[in-house]
C-alpha positions as CSV (number, residue, x, y, z in Angstrom):
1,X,0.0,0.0,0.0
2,X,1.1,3.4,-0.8
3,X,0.4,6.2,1.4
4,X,-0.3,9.7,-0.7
5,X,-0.6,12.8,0.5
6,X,-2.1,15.8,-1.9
7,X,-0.6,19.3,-2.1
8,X,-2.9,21.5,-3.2
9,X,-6.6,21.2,-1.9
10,X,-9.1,21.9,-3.0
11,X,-8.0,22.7,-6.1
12,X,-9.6,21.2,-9.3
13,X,-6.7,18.8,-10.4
14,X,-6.2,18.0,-6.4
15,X,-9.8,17.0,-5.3
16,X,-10.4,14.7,-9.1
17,X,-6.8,12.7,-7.9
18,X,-7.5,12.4,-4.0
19,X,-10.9,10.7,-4.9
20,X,-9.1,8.6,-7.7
21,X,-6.7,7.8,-4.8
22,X,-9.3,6.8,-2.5
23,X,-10.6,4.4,-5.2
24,X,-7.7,2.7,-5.6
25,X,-7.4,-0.8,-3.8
26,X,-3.1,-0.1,-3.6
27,X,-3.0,3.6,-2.6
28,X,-4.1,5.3,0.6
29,X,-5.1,8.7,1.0
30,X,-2.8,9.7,4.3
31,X,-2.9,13.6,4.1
32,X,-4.2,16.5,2.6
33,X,-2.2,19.9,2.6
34,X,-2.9,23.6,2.0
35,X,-1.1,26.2,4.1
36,X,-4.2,28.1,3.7
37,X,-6.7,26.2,4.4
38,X,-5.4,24.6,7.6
39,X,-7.7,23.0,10.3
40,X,-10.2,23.0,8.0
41,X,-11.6,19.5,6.9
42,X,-12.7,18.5,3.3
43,X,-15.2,15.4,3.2
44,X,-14.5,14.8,7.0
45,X,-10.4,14.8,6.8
46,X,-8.4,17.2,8.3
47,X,-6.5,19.4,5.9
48,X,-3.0,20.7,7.3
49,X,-1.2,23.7,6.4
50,X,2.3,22.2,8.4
51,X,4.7,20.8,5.8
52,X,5.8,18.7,8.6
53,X,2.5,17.2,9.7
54,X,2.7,15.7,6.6
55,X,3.3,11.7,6.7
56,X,3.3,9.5,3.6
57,X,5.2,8.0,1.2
58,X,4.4,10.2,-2.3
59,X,3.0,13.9,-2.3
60,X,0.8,14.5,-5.1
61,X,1.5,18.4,-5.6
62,X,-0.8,20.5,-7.5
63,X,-0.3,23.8,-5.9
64,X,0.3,27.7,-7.7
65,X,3.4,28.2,-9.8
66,X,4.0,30.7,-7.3
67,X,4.5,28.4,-4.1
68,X,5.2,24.9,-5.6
69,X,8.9,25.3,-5.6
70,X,8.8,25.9,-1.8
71,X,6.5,22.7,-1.1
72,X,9.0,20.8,-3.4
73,X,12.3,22.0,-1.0
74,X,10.0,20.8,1.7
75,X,8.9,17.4,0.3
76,X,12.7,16.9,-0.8
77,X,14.3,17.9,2.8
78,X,11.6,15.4,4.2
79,X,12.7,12.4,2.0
80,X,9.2,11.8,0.3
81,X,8.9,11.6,-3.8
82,X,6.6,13.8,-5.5
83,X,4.7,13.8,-8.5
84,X,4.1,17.6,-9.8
85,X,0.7,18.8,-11.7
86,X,1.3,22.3,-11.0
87,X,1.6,24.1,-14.5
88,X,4.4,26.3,-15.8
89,X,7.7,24.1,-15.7
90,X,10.1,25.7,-17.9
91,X,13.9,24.4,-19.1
92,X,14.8,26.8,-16.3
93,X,12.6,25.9,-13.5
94,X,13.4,22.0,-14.6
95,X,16.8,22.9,-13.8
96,X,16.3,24.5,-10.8
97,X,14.2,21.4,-9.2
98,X,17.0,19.0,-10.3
99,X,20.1,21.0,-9.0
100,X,18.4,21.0,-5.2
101,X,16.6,17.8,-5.9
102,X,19.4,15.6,-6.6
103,X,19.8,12.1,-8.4
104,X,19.9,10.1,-4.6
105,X,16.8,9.5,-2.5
106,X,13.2,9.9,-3.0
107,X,12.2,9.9,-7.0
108,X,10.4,13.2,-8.2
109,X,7.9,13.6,-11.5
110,X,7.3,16.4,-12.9
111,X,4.4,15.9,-16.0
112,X,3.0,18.8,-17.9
113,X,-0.2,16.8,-18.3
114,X,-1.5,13.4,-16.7
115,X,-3.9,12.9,-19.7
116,X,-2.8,9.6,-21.8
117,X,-4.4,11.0,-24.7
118,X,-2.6,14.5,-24.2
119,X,0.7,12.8,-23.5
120,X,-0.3,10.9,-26.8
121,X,-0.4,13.9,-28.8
122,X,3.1,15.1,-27.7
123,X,4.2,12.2,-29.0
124,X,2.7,11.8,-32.0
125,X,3.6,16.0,-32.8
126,X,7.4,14.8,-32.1
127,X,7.1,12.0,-34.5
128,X,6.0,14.4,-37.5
129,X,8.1,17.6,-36.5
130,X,11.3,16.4,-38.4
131,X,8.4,15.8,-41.7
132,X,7.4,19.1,-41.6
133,X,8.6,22.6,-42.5
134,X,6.0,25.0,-40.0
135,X,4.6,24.0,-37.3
136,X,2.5,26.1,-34.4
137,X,0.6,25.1,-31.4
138,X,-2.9,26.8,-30.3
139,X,-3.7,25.7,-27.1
140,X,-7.2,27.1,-25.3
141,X,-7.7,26.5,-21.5
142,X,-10.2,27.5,-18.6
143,X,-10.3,31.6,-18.6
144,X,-8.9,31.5,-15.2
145,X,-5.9,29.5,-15.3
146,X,-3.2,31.4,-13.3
147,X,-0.3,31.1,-16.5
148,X,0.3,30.7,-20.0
149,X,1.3,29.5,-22.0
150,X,0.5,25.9,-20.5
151,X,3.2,23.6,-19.4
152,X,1.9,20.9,-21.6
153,X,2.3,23.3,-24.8
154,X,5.6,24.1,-23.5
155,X,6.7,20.7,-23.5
156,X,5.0,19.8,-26.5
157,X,7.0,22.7,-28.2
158,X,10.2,21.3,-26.9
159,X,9.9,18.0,-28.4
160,X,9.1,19.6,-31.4
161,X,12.4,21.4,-31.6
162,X,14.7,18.5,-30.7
163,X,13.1,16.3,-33.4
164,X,14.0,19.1,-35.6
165,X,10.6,21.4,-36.0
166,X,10.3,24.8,-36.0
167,X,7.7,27.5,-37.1
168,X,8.5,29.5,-40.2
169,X,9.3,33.2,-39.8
170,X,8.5,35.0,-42.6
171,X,6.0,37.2,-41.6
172,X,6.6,40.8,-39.4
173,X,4.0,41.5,-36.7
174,X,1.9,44.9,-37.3
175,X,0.5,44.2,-33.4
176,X,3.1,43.1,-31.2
177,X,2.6,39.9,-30.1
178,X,-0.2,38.8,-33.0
179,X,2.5,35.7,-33.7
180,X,2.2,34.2,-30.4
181,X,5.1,33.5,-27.8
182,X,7.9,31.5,-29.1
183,X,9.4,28.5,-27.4
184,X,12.5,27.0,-29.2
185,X,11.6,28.2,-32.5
186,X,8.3,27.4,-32.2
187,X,5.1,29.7,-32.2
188,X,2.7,29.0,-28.9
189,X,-1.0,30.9,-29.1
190,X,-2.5,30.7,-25.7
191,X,-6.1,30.7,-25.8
192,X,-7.8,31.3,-21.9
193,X,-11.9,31.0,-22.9
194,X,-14.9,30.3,-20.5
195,X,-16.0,26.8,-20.9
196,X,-13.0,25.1,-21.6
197,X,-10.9,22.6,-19.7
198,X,-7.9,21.8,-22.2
199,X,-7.7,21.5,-25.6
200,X,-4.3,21.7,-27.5
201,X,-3.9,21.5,-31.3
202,X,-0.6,21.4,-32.8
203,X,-0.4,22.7,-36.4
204,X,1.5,21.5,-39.5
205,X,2.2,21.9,-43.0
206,X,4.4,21.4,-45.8
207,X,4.3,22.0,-49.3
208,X,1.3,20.8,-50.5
209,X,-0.5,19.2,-46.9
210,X,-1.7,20.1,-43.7
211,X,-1.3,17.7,-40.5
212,X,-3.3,19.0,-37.0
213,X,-2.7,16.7,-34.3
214,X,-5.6,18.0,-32.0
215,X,-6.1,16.4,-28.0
216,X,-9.5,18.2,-26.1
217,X,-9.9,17.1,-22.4
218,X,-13.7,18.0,-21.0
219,X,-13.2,17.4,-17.0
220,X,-10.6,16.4,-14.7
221,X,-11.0,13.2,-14.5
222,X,-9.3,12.4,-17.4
223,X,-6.0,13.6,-15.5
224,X,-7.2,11.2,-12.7
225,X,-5.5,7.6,-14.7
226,X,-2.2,8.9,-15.7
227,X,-2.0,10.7,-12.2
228,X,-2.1,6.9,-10.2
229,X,-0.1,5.7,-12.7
230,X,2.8,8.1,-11.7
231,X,2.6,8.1,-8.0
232,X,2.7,4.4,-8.3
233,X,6.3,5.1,-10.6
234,X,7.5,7.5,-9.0
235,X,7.5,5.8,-5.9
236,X,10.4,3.4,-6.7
237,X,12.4,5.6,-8.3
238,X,15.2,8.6,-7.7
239,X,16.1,11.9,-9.2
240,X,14.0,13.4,-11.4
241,X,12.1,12.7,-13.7
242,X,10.0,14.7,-16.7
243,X,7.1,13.5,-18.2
244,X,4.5,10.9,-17.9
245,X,6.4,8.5,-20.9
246,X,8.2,6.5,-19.1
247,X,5.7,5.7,-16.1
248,X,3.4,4.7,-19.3
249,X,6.5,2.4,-20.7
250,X,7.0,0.7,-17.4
251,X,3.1,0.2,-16.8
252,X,2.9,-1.5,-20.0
253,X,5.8,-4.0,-19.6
């Protein structure tokens, strides 16, 4: 039995795992943890705002951008692996985790997206990229998400540039901005719309065809699979790790 904590309640992405996690005949729900909402109980257990009152084996952290990096020196300094669902990883703040993270003790995954059928569509984008001579991703999430552009088409756009895509720059901007941010060469249009969950299309052509590799996710239990399926990774491993591929890979044998 493994015993998982969650970081970040009662956030969307939080509440949809702890229930998956209190479904799950092999993991145990042992702790619940926002600094702000401590003392307070959600469904009759106690949520704690003490990093130390925290006792488990793998943190589930789906915190703000702005304080995950603290819970992560806390989790790290306490010897218990993490697996991370908070948006806006970049290269940098990769780096950042694994310098004070380390490649001894408790395993750490960081995934921009805990939908199979998301991490999917990275994969299949990577596959074409090298096939393809401009490629851009639109990616449209809930109008109150706290970033953009998302982690997942962050990470999506760096696969894309080291299979060898790019987006073609040919054109000047009249408005700044109207081209999107770039990410490694490649054009990200963040899209923040009422009614929407995720939904991330990556964009292609060549001469003479057009390829859109398009993933939409409509609530958060779709994150809820891929989410058990890391902490149960993660859990025997060290360092860090980025993605959900290889947690999928060992699943499957």
């Amino acid at each position: 039995m493994i015993r998982v904590a969650v970081s970040g309640i009662p956030g969307r992405l939080a509440s949809a795992v702890a229930a998956g996690i209190t479904s799950a005949e092999d993991l145990e729900l042992s702790g619940l943890f926002n600094p702000n909402r401590g003392d307070e109980l959600l469904d009759g257990s106690p949520i704690s705002g003490n990093h130390a009152a925290i006792d488990c084996d793998v943190v589930f952290e789906a915190t703000e951008p702005t304080v995950v990096m603290d819970n992560l020196r806390a989790w790290r300094s306490a010897g218990i692996h993490a697996v991370v669902g908070t948006s806006g990883f970049t290269e940098e703040r990769l780096d950042e985790v694994r310098d004070f993270w380390g490649s001894e003790g408790p395993g750490c995954l960081i995934a921009p997206n805990f939908s199979i059928g998301a991490v999917l569509m990275m994969r299949f984008a990577e596959m074409a990229a090298p096939h393809f001579s401009g490629i851009e991703i639109i990616e449209r999430h809930h109008h109150d998400k706290p970033d953009a552009p998302s982690g997942t088409s962050i990470a999506t756009a760096a696969r894309i540039s080291a299979a060898g895509g790019a987006s073609i720059e040919e054109s000047s901007e009249l408005v700044a901005g109207s081209r999107g941010a770039t990410v490694e060469g490649v054009r990200i249009h963040s899209l923040r719309m009422q009614a929407t969950l995720s939904d991330q299309e990556v964009a292609m052509s060549k001469s003479g065809e057009l390829l859109s590799i398009h993933h939409t996710g409509t609530e958060y239990g779709s994150f809820v699979d891929g989410a058990l399926l890391a902490i149960r990774y993660v859990s025997s491993t060290s360092g860090v790790t980025v993605g959900l591929d290889t947690a999928i890979e060992s699943a499957s044998g």
